[in-house]
N, C-alpha and C positions, 0 to 999 in steps of 0.2 A: 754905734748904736746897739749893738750885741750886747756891750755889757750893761747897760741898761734894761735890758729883756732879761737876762740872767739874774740881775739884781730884785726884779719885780718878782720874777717866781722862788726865790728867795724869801722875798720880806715876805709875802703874803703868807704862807704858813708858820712864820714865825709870829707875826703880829697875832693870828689867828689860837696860835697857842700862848700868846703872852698875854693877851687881852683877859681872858678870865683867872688868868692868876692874879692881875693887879687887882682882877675887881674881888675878889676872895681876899686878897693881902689887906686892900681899902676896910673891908668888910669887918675882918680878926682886927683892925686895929682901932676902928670905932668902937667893936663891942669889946675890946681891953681900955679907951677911955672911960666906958661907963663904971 
């Protein structure tokens, strides 16, 4: 069960610094369909 505890303090600053990059990348790529 360890490497499940490892893997959660893991993801969570990862998702945490992934999440507004997608939403910027979402963002630059509607405003290049317009």
């Amino acid at each position: 069960m360890n490497a499940k505890k490892i893997l959660k303090t893991i993801a969570i600053p990862v998702l945490i610094s992934l999440v507004p990059m997608l939403i910027k990348h979402k963002k630059e790529t509607t405003a290049a369909k317009r």
